[in-house]
N, C-alpha and C positions, 0 to 999 in steps of 0.2 A: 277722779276718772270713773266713769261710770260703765262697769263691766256687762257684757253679755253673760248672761245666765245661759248654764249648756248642763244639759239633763245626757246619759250616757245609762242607755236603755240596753243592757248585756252586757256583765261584767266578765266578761272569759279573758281570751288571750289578746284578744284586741282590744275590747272594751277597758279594763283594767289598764293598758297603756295609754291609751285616750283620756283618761279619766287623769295621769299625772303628766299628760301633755297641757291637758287644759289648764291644771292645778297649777305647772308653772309659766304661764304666760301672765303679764299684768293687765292684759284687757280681758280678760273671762275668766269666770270663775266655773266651778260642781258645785249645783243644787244640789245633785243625787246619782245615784249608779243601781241599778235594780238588780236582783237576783231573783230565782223564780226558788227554789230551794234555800234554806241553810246551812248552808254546805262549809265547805273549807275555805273556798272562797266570800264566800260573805263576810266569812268570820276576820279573815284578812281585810278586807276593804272595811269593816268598823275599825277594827284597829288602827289602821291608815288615817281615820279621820273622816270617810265619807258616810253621809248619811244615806241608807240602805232602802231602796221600797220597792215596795213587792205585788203581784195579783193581787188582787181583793180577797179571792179565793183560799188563800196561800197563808194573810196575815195572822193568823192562829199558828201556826206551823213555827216562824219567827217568834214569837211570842211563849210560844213553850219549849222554843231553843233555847230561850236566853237572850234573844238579840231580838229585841219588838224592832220592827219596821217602821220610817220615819211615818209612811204613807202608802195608798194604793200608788200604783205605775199614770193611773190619771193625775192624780195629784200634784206627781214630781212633774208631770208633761206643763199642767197648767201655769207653774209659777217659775218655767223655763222659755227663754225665750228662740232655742234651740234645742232639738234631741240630736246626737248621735246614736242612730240604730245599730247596736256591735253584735246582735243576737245571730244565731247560726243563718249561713243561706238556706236562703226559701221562706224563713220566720219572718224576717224583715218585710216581706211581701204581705202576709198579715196583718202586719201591725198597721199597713198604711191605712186603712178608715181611719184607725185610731186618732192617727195624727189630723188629718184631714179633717176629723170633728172636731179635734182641739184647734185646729189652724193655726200650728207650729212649723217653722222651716225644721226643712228634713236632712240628713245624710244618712245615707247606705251605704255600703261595705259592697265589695265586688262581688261576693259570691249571692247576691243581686242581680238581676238581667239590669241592665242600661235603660230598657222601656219604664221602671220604675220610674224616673226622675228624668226620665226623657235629653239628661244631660251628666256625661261622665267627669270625672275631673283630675289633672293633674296637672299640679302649681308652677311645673318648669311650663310646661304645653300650654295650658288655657286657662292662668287664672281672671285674668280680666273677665271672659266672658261666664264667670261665676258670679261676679260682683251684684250685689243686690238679688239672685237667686234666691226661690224658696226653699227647690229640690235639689238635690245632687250628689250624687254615686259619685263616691272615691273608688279608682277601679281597685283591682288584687293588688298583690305583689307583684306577681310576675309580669303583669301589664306596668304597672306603674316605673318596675324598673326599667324597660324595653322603653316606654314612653319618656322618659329622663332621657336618654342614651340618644333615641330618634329624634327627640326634638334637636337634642342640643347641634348633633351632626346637620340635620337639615336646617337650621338659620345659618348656617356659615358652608356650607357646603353643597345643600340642596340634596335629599335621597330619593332615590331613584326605586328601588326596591329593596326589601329586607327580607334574610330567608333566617328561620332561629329555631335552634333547638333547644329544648328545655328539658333538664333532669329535675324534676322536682323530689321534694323529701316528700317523702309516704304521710308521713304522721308528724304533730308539733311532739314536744318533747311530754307534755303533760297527758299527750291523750292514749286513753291505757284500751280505750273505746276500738281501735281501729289498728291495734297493734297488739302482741310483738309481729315485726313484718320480716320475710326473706322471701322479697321474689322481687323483680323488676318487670311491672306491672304496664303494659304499651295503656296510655292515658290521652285519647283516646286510641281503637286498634283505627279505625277511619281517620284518615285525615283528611283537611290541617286539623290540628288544636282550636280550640277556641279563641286562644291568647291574640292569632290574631284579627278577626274581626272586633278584640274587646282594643287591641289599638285603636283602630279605623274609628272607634266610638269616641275617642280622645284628637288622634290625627287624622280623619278623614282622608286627607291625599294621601296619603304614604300606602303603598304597593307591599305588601306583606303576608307571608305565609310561616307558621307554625309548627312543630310538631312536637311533641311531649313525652315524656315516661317515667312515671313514680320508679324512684329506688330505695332502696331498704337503709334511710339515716330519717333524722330527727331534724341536723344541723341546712337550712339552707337552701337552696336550689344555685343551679350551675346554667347559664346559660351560654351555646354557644351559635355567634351572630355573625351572620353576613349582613353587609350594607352595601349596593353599588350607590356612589352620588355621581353628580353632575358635573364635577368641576378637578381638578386634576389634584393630587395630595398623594402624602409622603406618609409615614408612620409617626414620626416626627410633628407633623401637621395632626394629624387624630391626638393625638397626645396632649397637643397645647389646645385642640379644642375641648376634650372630656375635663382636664386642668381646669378650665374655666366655669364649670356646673359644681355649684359647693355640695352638692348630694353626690357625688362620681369622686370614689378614691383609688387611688392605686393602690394595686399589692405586690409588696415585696419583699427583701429581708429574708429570701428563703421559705417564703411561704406558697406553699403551693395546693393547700387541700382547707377546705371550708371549716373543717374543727381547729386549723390552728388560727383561723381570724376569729371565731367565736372564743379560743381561750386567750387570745391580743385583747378582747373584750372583756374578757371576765379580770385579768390578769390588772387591766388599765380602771377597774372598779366601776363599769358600766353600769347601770339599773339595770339589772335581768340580761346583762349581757350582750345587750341590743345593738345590732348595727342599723344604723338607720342609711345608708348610704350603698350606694351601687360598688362594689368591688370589684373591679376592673385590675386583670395582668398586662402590664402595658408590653409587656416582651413578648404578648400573646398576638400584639395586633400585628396583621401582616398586610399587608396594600399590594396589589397586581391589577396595572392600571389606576381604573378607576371605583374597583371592589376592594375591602377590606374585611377581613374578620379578628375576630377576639374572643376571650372569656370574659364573662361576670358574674359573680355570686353575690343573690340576694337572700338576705336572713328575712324570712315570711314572716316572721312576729312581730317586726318594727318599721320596715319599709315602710310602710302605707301612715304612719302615726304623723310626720311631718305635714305630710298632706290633709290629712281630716283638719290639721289646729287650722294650715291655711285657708282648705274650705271654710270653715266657720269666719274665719276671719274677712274674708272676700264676700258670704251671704251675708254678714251683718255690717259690710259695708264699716270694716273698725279699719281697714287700708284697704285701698283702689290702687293700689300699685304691688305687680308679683313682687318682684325684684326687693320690695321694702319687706311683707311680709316674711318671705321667704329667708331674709339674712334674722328677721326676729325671733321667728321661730327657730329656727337651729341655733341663737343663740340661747334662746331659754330651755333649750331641751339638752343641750352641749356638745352639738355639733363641732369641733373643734380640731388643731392640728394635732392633737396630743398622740396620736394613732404614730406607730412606727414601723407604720408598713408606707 
């Protein structure tokens, strides 16, 4: 078999899980993962196995660390037949000439506008029309979990509007940058949110409005969803539809607060403790008429990794079918029932 070559341009909190998403699927492989620094993370990702490259600027730096660089960042671009851009929002936008002279298919990370790649993506919602793509924005987390959740109710139900609120976490666990935090920060104080016209960029039809506010955890975000659809349903009925999207798990077993499903995670011997799936309380959903609402909590650090392997999978045309990618991917990453919630 002959594998897609996938270059993963920012090694941080995303990059770095992109990088052992790739690593275990059998159609793509890592060229390379960059770091601009020799840092702690570098030093980690040689150990791992991946070969390191850096600015051209920078390759002296690596080199009196201890750790020489495979390559300049063009290098690794040239002898990939994909980048994954995982570099901070807003860097990503720079980088585009770059690519553009290399004439590499792209992917970007949410904290990217949409106008970058002129096409958002997420693998429940719209991977067909990725297939054969050059450009393409994996949206956030927070989009991508909402767009899991939207889709899946609107093919069986039809939605009508969605009203959602979001607690997001302040800070990842690693960033010392933007923390210690105590306050609950209104994110934006104007509303709605951005989250949802960053739907609309995924779902077009779907009627939705936002609102947001950092709290002071590490672990998660919390969102809480209205849906009106079109057609008459039970709680019972929601149930056996979220049931059927293998990214949507229910939470149970006494669990009622995001740290105890992050240590179900750590507990069950996760990598990095990762939930990559929509956690939904199904005793949350409640139905009057033809509205319902719920909770779900999304772990920001892993949400979005299912999605990048399937993007790549869909631009390099390795399956034309979501439904195929999507079962392959969760299983090489270990999407699985072992969970005891």
């Amino acid at each position: 078999m002959v594998k897609a070559k996938i270059a993963v341009n920012g090694y941080g909190t995303i990059g770095k899980r992109v990088a052992d998403g790739v690593r275990a699927q059998d159609d793509m492989e890592v060229v390379g993962v960059s770091k601009t620094k020799p840092n702690y993370e570098a030093a980690v990702a040689r150990k791992l196995g991946y070969d390191i490259y850096a600015p051209a600027e920078n390759m002296g730096a690596f080199e009196k660390a201890g750790m020489p660089a495979a390559g300049s960042i063009e290098e690794m671009l040239e002898k990939s037949d994909l980048v994954v851009d995982c570099t901070p929002g807003g860097v990503g936008e720079s980088n585009k000439p770059l690519y553009e002279k290399i004439g590499i298919k792209t992917i970007w990370q949410g904290g990217e506008s949409h106008t970058i790649a002129g096409f958002s993506f997420n693998a429940a919602s719209n991977y067909e029309q990725a297939v054969g793509r050059n450009l393409v924005r994996v949206v956030s987390c927070n989009t991508t979990g909402l767009c899991r959740a939207i889709s899946t109710i609107d093919r069986a139900l039809g939605v009508n509007k969605v009203r959602a609120n979001i607690a997001r976490r302040a800070v990842d666990p690693n960033d010392i940058k933007k923390g210690p935090v105590d306050a609950i920060v209104l994110d934006p104080v104007k509303l709605p949110s951005h989250h949802g016209p960053d739907v609309r960029s995924v779902l077009p039809q779907i009627n939705i409005t936002t609102a947001a506010l950092k709290v002071p955890t590490t672990e998660m975000h919390i969102h809480t969803v209205n849906m009106e659809v079109n057609s008459d349903c039970t709680a019972e009925d929601i149930k056996k539809i979220f049931s059927s999207e293998s990214r949507i798990r229910f939470v149970g077993n006494g669990i009622t607060a995001t740290s105890e499903i992050m240590e179900v995670a750590r507990d069950l011997g996760h990598r990095r403790s990762d939930v990559w799936e929509n956690c939904i309380w199904p005793e949350s959903i409640a139905v009057n008429d033809r509205e319902f609402t719920y909770f779900q909590a999304i772990h920001q650090e892993a949400v979005t990794i299912p999605e990048n392997i399937d993007a790549i999978r869909a631009m390099m045309q390795l399956e034309t079918d979501g439904a195929k990618s999507i079962e392959k991917t969760n299983k090489a990453l270990g999407l699985s029932n072992d969970w005891i919630m």
